[in-house]
C-alpha positions as CSV (number, residue, x, y, z in Angstrom):
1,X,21.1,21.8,-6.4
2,X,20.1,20.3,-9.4
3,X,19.6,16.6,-8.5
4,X,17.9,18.0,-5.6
5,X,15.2,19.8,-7.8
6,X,15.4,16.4,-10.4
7,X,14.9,14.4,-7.4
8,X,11.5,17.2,-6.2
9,X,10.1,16.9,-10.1
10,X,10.4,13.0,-10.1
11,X,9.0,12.8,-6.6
12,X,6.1,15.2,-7.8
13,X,5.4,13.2,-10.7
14,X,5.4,9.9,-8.8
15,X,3.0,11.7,-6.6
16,X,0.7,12.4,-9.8
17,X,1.1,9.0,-11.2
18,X,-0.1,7.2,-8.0
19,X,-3.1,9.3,-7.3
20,X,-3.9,9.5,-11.1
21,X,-4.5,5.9,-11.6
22,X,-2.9,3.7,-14.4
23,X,0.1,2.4,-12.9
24,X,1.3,-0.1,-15.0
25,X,2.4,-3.7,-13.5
26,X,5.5,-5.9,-13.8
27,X,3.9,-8.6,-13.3
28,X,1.3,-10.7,-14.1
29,X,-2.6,-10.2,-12.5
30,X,-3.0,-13.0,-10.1
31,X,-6.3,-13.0,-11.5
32,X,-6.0,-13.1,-14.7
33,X,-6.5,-17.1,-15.8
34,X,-9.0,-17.2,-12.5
35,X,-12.8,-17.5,-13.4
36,X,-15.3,-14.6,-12.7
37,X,-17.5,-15.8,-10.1
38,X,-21.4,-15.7,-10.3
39,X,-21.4,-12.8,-7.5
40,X,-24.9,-11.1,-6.0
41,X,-25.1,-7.0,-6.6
42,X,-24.3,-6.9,-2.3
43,X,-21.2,-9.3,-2.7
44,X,-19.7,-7.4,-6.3
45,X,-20.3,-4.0,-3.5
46,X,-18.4,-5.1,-1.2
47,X,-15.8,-7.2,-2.6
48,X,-15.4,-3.4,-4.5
49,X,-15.5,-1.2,-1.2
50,X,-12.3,-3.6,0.1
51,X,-10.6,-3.1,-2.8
52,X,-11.5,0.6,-2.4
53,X,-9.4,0.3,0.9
54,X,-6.6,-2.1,-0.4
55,X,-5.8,0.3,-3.2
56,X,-5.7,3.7,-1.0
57,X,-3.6,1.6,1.5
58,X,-1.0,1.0,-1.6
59,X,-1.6,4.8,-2.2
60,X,-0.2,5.8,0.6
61,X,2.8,3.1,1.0
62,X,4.1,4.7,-2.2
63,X,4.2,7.6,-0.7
64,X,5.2,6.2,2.9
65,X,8.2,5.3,0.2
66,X,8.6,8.3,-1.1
67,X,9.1,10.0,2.1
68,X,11.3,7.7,3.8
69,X,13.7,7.5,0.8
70,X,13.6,11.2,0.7
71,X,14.6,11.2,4.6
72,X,17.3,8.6,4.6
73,X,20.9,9.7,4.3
74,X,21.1,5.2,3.5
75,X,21.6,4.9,-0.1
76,X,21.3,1.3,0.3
77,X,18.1,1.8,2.2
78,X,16.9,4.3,-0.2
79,X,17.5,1.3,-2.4
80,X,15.6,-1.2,-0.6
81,X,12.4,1.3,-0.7
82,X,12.6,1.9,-4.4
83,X,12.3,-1.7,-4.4
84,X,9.7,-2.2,-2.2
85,X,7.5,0.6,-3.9
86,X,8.5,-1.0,-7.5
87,X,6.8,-4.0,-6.2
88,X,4.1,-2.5,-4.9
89,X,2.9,-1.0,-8.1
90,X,1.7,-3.7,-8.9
91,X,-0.8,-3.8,-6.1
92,X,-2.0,-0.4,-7.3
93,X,-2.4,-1.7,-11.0
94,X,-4.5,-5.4,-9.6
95,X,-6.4,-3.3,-7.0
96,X,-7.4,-0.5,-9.6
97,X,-8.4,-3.7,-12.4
98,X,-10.3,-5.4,-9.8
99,X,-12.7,-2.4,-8.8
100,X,-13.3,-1.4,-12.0
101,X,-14.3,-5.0,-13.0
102,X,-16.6,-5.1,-9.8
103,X,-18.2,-1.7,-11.2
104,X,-16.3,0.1,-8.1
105,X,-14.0,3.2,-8.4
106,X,-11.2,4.5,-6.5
107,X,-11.4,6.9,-3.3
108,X,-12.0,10.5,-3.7
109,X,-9.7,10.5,-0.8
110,X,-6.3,9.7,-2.1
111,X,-4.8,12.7,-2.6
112,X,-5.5,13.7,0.9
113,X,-4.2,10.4,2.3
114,X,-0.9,9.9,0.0
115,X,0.2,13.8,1.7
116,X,-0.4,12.7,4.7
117,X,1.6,9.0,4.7
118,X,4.8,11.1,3.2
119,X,4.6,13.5,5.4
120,X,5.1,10.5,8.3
121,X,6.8,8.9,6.1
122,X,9.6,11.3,6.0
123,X,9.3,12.1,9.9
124,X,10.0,8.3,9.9
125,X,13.2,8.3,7.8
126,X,14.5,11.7,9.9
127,X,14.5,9.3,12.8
128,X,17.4,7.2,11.9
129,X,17.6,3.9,9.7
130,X,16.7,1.7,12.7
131,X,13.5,3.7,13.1
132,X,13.2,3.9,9.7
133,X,13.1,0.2,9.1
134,X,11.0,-0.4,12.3
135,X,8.0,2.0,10.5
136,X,8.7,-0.3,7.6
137,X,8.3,-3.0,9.3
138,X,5.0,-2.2,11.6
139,X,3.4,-1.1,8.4
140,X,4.0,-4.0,6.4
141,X,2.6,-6.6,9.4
142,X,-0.2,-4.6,9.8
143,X,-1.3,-4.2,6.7
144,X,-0.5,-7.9,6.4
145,X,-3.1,-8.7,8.9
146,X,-5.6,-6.4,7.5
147,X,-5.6,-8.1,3.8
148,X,-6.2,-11.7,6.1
149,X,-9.2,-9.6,7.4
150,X,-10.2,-8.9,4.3
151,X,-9.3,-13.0,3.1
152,X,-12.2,-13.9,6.0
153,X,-14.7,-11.4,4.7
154,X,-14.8,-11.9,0.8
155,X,-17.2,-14.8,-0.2
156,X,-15.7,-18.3,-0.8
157,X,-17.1,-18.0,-4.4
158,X,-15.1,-14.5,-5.4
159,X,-11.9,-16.1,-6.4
160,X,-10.8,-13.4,-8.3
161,X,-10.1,-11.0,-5.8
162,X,-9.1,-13.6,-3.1
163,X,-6.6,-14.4,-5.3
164,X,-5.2,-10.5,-6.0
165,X,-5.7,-10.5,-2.4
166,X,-3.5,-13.0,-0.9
167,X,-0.5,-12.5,-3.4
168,X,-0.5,-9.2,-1.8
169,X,-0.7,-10.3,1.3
170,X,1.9,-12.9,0.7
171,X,4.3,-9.6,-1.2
172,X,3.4,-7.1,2.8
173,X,4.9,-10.2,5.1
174,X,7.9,-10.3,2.7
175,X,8.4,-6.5,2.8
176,X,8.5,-6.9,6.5
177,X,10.7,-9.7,7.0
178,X,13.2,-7.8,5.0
179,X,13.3,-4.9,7.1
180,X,13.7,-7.5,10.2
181,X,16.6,-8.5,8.6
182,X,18.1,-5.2,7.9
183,X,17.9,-4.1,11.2
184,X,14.4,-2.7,12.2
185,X,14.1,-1.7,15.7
186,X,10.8,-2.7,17.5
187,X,8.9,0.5,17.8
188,X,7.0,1.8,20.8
189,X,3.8,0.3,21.8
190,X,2.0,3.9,22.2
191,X,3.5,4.2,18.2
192,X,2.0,1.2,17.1
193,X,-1.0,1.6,18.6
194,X,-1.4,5.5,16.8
195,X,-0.6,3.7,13.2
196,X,-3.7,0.9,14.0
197,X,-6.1,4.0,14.8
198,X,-5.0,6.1,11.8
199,X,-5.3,3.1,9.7
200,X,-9.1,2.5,11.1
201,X,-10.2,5.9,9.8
202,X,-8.3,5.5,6.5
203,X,-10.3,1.6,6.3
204,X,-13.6,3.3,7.4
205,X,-13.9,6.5,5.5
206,X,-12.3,4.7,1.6
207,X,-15.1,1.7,2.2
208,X,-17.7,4.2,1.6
209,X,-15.8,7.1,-0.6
């Protein structure tokens, strides 16, 4: 009972770290020896709104984390997430820096979407390690493609966050290719297809709020 109400309070205060802001990185800012760029007021906006969106999305994977670890029965998969989420703290901390130095700030949303991704997340991790790893898996190549979406939109000139973007890109492809190699199943098409339309009204509503 009691590692099960330490593991609750840490979970909780994960929770309240991630939506807080402030999360500290491991590593260095992709950006940080890259030039600011000479950006028009519409370009800083919406170089900011993305960002918006690329740091909710990294909300809720910590908490798409949070609930599969809390799920899995694995301890070595539980060890694999921590890793994955460990790493991903350091999207949170270059997205964060990046709005702020556009003039931007974080979604209003967040709380609301980090419940809802550990809620699936831990519906995900119920479903057996193979299903588990698939979710991983899906998520990871989809958001993949998303931050090349985002590569194609953001001017030529705004190298800073280009270059937060693509190491996070780069960091999402190997996330996924682990969980190939551990086993992931390949999850229905009907599933997939849910996790791209959910992900369209997180992308749509956090460009604006």
């Amino acid at each position: 009972m009691a590692s099960l109400v330490d593991s609750l309070i840490l979970g909780f205060d994960r929770a309240i770290r991630t939506v807080a802001g402030g999360t500290q990185c491991t590593r260095p800012n992709p950006a940080a020896d890259v030039p600011e760029a000479d950006l028009t007021p519409e370009q800083r906006r919406d170089a900011a709104a993305l960002m918006r969106i690329n740091h909710c999305g990294e909300v809720c994977a910590q908490a798409l984390y949070q609930g599969q670890a809390a799920a899995s029965a694995n301890p070595a998969l539980k060890r694999e997430l921590a890793e994955a989420a460990r790493e991903e703290e350091d999207h949170l901390a270059w997205s964060e820096a990046r709005i702020k130095e556009l003039g931007g700030q974080t979604s209003l949303l967040n709380p609301l979407f980090y419940a809802g991704s550990f809620a699936v997340g831990f519906a995900a991790g119920k479903a057996g390690d193979k299903w588990n790893l698939g979710f991983l898996n899906e998520t990871e190549r989809q958001v993949e493609a998303h931050l090349h979406g985002h590569l194609e939109r953001l001017s030529p000139l705004d190298v800073r966050t280009r270059a937060i973007v693509a190491q996070m890109k780069a960091d999402e492809a190997g996330h996924a290719d682990k969980a190939v190699a551990l086993g992931a199943a390949d999850l229905p098409l009907p599933v997939r297809h849910a996790m791209k339309v959910v992900a369209k009204v997180m992308t749509t509503t956090t460009y604006w709020v």
